[in-house]
Backbone as numpy.savetxt, mean C-alpha at the origin, in Angstrom:
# Nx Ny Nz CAx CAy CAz Cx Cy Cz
-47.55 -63.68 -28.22 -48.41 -62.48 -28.22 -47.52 -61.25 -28.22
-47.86 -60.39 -28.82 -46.64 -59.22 -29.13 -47.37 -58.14 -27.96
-45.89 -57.38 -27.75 -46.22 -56.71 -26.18 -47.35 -55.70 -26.73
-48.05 -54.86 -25.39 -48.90 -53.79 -25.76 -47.71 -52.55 -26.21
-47.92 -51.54 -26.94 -46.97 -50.21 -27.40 -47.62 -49.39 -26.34
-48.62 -49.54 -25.36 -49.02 -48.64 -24.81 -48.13 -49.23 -23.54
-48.11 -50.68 -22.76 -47.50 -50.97 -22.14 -45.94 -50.74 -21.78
-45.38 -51.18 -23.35 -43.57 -50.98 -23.11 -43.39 -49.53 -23.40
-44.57 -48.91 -23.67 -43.86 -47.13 -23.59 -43.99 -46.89 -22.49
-44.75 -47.09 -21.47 -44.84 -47.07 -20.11 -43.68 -47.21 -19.28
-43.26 -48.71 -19.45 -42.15 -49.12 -19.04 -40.81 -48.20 -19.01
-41.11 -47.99 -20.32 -39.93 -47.46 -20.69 -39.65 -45.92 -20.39
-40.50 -45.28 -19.91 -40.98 -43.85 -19.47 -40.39 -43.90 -18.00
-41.07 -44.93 -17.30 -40.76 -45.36 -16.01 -38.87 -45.45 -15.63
-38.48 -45.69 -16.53 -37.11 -46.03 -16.75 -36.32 -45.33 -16.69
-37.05 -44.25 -17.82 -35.88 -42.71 -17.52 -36.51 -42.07 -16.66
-37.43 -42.23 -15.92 -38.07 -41.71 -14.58 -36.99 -41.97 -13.16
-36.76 -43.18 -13.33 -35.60 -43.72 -12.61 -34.22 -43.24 -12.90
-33.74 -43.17 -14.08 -32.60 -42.45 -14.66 -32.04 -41.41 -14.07
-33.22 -40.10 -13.98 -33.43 -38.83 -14.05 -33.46 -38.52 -12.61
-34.01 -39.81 -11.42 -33.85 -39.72 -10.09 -32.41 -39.82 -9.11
-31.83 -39.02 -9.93 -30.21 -39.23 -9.01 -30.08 -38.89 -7.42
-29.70 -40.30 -7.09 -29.11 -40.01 -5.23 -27.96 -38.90 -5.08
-27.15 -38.93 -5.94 -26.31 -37.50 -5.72 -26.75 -36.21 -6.05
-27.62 -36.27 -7.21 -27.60 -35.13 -7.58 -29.22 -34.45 -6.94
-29.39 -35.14 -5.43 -30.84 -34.25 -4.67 -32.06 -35.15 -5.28
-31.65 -36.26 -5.72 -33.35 -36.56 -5.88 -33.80 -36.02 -7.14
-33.05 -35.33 -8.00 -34.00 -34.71 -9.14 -34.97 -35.67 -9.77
-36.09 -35.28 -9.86 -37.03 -35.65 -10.21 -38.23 -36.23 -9.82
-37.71 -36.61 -8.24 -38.40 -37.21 -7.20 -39.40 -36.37 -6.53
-40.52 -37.11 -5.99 -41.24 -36.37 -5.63 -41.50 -36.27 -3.76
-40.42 -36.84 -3.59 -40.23 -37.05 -2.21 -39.25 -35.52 -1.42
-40.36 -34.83 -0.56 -40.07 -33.34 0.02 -39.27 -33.50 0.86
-38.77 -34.62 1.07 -37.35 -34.45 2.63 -36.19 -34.58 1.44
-36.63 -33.90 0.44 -35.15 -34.52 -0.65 -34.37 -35.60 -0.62
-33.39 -35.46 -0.76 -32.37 -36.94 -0.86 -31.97 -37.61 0.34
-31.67 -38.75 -0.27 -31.30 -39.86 1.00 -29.85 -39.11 1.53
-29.12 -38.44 0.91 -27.89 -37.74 1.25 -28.50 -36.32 2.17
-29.51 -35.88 2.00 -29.68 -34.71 2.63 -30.57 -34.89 3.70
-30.70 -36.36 3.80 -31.59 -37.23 5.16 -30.23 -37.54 6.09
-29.57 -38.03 5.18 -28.19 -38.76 6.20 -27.71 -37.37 7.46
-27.21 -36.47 6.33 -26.67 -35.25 6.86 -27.22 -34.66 8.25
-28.98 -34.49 8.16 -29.30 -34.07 8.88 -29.41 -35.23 10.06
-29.62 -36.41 10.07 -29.77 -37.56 10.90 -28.18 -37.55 11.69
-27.26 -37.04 10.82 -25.73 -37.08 11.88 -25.68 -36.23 12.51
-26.29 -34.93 11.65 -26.14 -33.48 13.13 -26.95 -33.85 14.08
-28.20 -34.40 13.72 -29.31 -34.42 15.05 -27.85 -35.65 16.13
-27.62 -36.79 15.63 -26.77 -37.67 16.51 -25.85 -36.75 16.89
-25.06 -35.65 16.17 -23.63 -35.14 16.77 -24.38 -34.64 18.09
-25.37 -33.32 18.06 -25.75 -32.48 19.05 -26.20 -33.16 20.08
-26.66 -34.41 20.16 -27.27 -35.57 21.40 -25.66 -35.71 21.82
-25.07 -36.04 20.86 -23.66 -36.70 21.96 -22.91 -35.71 22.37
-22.80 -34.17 21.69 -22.15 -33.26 22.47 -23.13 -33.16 23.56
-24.58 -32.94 23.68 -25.27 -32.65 25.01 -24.68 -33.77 26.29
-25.12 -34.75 25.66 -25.05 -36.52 26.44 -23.85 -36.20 27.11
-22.16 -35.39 26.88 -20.71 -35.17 27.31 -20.70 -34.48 27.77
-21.39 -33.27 27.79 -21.62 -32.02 28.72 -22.59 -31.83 29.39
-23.60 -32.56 29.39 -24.27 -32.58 30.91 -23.85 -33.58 31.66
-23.24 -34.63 31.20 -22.31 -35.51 32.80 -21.86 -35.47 33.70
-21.97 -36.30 34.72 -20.93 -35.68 35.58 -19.37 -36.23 35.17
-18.64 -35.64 35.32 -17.40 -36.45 35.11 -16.67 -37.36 35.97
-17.48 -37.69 36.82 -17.06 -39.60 37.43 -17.87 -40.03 36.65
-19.05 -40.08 35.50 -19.61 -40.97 34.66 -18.79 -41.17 33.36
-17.93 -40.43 33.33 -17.45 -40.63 31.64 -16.15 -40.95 31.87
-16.13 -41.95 30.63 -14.91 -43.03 30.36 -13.49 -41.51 29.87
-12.17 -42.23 30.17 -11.04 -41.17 29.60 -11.46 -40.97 28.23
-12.19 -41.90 27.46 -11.87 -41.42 26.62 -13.08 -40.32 25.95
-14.40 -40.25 26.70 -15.06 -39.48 26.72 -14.63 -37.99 26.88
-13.84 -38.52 28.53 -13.57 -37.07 29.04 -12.33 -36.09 28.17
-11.74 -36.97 27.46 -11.00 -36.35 26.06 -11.99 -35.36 25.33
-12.90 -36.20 24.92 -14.12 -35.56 23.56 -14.18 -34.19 24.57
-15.03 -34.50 26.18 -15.40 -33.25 26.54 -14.58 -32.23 26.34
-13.22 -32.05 27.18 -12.35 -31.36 27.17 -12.10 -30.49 25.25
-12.44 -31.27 24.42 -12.39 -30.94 23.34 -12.94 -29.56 23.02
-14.39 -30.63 23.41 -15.59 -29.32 22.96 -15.58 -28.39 23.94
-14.97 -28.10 25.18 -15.05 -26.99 25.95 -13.98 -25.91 24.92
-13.59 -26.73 24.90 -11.89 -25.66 24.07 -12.49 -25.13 22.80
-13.24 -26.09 22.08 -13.74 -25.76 21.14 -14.50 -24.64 21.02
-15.60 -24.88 22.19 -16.63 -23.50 22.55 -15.86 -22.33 23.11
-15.02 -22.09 23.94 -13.89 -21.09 24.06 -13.40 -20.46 22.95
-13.04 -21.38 22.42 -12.24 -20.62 20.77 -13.25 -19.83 20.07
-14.56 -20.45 20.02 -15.69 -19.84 19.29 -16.22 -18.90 20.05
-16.49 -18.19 21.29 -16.68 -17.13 22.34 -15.96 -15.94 21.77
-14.57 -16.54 21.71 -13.34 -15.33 21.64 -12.93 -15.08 20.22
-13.51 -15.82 19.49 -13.76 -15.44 18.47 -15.14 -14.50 18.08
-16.15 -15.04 18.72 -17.15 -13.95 18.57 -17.22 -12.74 19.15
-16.62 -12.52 20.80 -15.99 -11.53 21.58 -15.06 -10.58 20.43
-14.17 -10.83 20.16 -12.94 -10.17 18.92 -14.24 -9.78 17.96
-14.60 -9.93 17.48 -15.57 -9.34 16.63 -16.60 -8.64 16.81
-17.19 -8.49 17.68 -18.18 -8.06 18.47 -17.30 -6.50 18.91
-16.20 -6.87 19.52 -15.34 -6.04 20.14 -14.70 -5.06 18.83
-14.42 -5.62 17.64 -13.81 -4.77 16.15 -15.19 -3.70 15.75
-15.94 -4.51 15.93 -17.02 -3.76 15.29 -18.08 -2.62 16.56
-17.15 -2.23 17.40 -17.54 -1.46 18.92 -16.49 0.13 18.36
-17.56 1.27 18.12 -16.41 2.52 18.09 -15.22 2.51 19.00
-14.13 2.89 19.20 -13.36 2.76 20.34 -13.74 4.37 20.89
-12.79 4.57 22.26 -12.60 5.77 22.34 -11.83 6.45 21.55
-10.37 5.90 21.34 -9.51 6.52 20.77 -9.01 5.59 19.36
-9.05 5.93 18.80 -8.66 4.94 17.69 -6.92 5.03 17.64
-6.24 3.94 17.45 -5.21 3.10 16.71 -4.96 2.49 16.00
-3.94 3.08 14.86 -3.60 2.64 13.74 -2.14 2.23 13.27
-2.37 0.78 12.32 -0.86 0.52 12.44 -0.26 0.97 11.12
0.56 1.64 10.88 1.15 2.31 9.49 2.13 1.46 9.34
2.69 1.46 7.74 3.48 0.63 7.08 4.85 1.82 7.69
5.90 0.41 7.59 7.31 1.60 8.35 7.88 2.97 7.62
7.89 3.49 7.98 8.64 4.60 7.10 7.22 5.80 7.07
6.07 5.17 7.44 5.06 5.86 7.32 4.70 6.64 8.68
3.97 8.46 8.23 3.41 9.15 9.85 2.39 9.53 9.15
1.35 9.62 10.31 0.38 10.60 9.54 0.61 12.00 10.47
-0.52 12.81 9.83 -0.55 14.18 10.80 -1.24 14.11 11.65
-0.56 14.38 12.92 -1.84 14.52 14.27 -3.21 15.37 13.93
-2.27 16.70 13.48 -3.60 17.40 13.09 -5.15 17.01 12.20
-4.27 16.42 10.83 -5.49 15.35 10.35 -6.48 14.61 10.90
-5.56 13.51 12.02 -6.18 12.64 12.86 -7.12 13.52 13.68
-6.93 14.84 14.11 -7.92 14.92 15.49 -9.09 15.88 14.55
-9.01 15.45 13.33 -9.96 16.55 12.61 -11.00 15.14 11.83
-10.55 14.03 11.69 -11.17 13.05 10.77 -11.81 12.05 12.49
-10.81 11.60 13.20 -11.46 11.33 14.42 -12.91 11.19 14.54
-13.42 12.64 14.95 -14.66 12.77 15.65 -15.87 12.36 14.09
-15.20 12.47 12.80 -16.24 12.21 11.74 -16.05 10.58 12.00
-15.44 9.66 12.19 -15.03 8.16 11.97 -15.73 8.08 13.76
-16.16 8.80 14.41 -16.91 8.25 15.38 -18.13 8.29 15.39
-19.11 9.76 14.44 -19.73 10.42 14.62 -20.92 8.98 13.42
-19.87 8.38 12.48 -20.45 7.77 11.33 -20.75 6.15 11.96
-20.02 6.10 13.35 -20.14 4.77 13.78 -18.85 3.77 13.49
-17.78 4.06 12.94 -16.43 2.93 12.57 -15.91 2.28 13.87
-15.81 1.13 13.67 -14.85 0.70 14.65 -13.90 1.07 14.57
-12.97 0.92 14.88 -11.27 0.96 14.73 -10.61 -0.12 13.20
-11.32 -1.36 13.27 -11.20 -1.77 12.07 -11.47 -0.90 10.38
-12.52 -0.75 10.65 -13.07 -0.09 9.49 -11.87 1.00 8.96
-11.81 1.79 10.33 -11.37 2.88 10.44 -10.25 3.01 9.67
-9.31 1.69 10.61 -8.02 1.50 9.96 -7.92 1.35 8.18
-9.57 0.55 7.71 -9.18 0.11 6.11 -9.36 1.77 5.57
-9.71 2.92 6.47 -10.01 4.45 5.71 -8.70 4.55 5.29
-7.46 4.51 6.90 -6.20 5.30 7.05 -5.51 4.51 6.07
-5.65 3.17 5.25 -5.04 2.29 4.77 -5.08 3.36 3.03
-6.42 3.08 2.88 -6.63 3.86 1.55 -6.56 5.54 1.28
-6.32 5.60 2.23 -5.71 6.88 2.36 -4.21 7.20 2.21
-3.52 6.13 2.74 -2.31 6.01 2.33 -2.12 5.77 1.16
-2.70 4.67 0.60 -2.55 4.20 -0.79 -2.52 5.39 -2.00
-3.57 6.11 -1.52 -3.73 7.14 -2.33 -2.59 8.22 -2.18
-2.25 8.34 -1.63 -0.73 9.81 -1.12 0.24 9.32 -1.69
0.53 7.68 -1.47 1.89 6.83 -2.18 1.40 7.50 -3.68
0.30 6.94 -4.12 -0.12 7.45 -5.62 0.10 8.71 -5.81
0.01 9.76 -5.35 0.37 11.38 -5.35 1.96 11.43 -5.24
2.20 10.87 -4.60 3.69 11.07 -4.43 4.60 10.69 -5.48
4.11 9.29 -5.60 4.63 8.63 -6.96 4.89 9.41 -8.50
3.34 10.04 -8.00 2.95 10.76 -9.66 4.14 11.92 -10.08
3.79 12.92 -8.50 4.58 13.78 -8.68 6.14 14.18 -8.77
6.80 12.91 -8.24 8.09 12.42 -8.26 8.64 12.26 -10.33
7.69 11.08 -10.70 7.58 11.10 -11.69 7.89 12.33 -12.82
6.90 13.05 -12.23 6.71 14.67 -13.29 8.17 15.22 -12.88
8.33 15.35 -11.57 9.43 16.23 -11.08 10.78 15.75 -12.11
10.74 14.32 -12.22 12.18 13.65 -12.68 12.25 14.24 -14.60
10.98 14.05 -14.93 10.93 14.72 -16.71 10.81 15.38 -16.14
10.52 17.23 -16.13 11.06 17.97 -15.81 12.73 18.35 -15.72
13.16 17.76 -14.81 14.62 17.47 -14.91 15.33 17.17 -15.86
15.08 16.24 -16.47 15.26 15.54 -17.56 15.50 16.53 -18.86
14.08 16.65 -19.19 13.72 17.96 -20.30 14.46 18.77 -19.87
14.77 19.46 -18.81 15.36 20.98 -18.45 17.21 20.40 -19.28
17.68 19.59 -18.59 19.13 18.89 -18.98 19.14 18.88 -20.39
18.23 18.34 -21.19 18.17 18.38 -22.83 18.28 19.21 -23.34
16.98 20.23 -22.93 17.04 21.40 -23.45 18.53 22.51 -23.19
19.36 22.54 -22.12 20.28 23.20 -21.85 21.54 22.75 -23.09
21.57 21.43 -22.99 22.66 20.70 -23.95 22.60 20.96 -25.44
21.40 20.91 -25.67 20.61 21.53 -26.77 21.35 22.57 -27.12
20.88 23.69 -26.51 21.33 25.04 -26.92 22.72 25.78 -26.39
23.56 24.33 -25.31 25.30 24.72 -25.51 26.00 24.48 -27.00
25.35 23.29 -27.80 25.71 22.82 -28.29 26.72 22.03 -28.51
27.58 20.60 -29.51 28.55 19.55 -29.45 28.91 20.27 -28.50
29.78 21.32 -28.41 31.07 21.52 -27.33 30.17 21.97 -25.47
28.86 21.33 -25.59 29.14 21.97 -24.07 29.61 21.39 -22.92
30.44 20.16 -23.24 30.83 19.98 -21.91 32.30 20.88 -21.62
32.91 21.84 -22.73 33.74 22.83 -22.57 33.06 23.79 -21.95
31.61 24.31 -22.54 30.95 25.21 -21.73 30.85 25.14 -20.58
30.16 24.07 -19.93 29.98 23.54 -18.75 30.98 23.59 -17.72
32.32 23.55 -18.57 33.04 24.04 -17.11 33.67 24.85 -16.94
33.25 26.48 -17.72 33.10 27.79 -16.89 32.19 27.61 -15.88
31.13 26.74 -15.82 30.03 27.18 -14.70 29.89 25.88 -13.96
30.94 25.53 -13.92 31.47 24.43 -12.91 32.60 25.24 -12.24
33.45 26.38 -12.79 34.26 26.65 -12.17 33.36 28.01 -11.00
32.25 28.31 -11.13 31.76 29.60 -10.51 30.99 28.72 -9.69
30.85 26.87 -9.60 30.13 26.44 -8.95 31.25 26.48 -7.56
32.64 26.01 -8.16 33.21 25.75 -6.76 33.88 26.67 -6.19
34.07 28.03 -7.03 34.68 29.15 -6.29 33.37 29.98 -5.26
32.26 30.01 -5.92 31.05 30.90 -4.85 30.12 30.26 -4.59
29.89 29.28 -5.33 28.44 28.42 -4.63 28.29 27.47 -3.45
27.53 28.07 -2.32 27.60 26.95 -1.29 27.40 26.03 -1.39
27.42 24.67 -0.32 26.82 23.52 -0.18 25.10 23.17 -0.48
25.22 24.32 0.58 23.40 24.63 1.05 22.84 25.20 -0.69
23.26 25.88 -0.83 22.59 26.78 -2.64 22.81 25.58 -3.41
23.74 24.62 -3.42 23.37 23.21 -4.49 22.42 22.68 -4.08
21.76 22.15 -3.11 20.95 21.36 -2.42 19.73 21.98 -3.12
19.53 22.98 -2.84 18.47 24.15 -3.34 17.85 23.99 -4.24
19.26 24.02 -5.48 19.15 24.24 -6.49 18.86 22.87 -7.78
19.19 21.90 -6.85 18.96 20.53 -6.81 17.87 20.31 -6.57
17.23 20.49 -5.23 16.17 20.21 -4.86 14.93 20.68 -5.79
15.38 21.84 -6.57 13.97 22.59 -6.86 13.84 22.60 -9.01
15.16 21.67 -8.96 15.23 21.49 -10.38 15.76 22.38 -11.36
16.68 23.26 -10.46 16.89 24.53 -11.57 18.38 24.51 -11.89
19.26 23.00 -11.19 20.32 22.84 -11.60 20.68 23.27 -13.20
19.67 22.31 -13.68 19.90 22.03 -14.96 18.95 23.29 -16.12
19.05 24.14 -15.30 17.76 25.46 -16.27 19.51 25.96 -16.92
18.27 26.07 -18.43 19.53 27.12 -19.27 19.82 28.27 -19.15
18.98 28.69 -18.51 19.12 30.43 -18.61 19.96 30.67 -16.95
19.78 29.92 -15.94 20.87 29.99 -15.01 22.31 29.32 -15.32
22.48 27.96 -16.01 23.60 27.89 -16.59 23.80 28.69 -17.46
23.59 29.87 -18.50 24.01 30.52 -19.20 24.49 31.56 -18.63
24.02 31.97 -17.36 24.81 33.10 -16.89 25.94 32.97 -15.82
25.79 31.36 -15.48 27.06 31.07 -14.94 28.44 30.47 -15.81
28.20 30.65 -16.89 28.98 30.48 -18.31 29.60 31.86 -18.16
28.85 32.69 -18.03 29.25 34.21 -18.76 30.45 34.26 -17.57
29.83 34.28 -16.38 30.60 34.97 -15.12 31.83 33.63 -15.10
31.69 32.37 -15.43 32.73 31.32 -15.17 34.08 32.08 -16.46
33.50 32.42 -17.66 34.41 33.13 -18.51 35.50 34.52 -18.43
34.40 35.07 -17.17 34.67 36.55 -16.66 36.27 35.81 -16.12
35.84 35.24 -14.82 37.38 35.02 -14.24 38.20 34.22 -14.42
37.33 33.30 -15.53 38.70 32.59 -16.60 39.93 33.61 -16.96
39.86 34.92 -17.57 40.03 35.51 -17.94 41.49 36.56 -17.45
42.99 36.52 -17.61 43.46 36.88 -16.88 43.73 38.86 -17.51
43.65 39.45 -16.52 44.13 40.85 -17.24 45.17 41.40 -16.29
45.62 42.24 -17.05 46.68 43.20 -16.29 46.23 44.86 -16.39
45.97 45.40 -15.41 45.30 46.16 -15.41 46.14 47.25 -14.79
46.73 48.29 -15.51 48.10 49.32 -15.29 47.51 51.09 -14.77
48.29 51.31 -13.88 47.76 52.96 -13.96 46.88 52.85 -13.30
45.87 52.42 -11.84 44.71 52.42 -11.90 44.45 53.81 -10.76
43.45 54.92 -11.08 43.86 55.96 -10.43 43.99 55.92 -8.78
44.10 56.20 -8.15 44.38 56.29 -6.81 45.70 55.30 -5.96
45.96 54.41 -7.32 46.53 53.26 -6.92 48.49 53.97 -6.10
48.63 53.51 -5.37 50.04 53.83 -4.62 50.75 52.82 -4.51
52.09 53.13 -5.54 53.06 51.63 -6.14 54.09 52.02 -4.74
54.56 50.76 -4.46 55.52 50.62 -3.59 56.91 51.41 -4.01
57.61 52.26 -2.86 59.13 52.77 -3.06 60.31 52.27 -3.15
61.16 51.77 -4.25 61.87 51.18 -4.15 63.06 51.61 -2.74
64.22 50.65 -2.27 65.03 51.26 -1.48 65.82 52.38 -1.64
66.19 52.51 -3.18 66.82 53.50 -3.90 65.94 54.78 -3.22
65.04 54.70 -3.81 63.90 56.41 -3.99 63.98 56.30 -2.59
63.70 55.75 -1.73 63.74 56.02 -0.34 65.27 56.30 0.85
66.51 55.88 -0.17 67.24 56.66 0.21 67.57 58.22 -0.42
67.71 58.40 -1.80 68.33 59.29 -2.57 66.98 60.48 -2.43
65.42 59.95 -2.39 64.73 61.15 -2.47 64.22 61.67 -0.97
């Protein structure tokens, strides 16, 4: 007798019904509301864990075996760790009175800043944590300013040096030392620093006029007759006249 087509489609429906019911993957397809036998297990071990942590900590401890009183000792430590861990947090997220902050080395801030941003970082509610990620990005940002402007300062420099070489032309390192020589006969320590510091070493129009004046006393003269001038008496004229 040949099967029913209404029967083995059945069957066969039923089949990938079963297929489609995966134990790992939650039961899909199932119509069973406690979901999977995996998400039955799970909860059936926490319900057992929390009976046997209760069952160890309400004992007395002449009832429990060493090796119980191990487990207990566990979970006391355990619950400690988790207290002071919630304490520390509880405690980060509490305004302080005074806030403290730890800066990277080499780093200050301004008091003055601090006692002006202070009362806004209390007024908004920050802990000291928070607070600290402000003073953090706040730094970050000044390194970035600093950086930038360092940057510019160095072209600047740069350009100023080009441009001077530029317009000594091939021979200026001959130029250059007339006004190397007016650097070490009159220029202080302190006036290089200065002049260093503020980028105007390398300006052409101040090396050009220490060219002029380095040329001035390159320059040797003899200079005769000068009026008022009173020449020494030989011994002669100072006996005979």
């Amino acid at each position: 007798m040949a099967d029913d087509p209404k029967t083995t489609n059945s069957q066969t429906n039923d089949t990938v019904a079963a297929e489609d019911t995966s134990l790992l993957d939650g039961g899909k397809g199932a119509k069973n509301e406690d979901g999977s036998l995996i998400d039955g297990a799970s909860k059936e071990a926490d319900v057992a864990k929390q009976a046997e942590e209760k069952r160890l900590m309400d004992a007395k401890p002449e009832d429990l075996s060493p090796e119980d009183k191990t487990k207990r000792e566990a979970l006391v430590k355990a619950k400690a760790d988790a207290d002071k861990v919630k304490s520390d947090k509880a405690k980060a997220e509490t305004t302080p009175e005074k806030y403290e902050f730890k800066l990277p080395e080499g780093i200050t801030l301004d008091q003055v800043t601090l006692d002006k941003v202070s009362p806004v970082f209390k007024e908004i509610g920050l802990s000291n944590e928070k607070a600290q990620k402000m003073v953090d990005a706040y730094i970050g940002i000044q390194k970035a300013q600093t950086e930038s402007q360092e940057t510019a300062f160095n072209k600047f420099v740069e350009d100023s040096k080009n441009e001077t070489i530029e317009a000594l032309g091939a021979n200026y390192k001959q130029e250059m030392a007339f006004a190397a020589k007016v650097k070490e006969r009159y220029l202080s320590k302190e006036t290089m620093e200065k002049l260093n510091a503020s980028g105007l070493a390398n300006d052409k129009d101040l090396i050009s006029d220490l060219i002029k004046i380095g040329r001035d006393i390159s320059e040797d003269k003899l200079v005769e007759g000068k009026r008022g001038e009173v020449k020494p008496k030989s011994p002669a004229d100072v006996i005979y006249k």
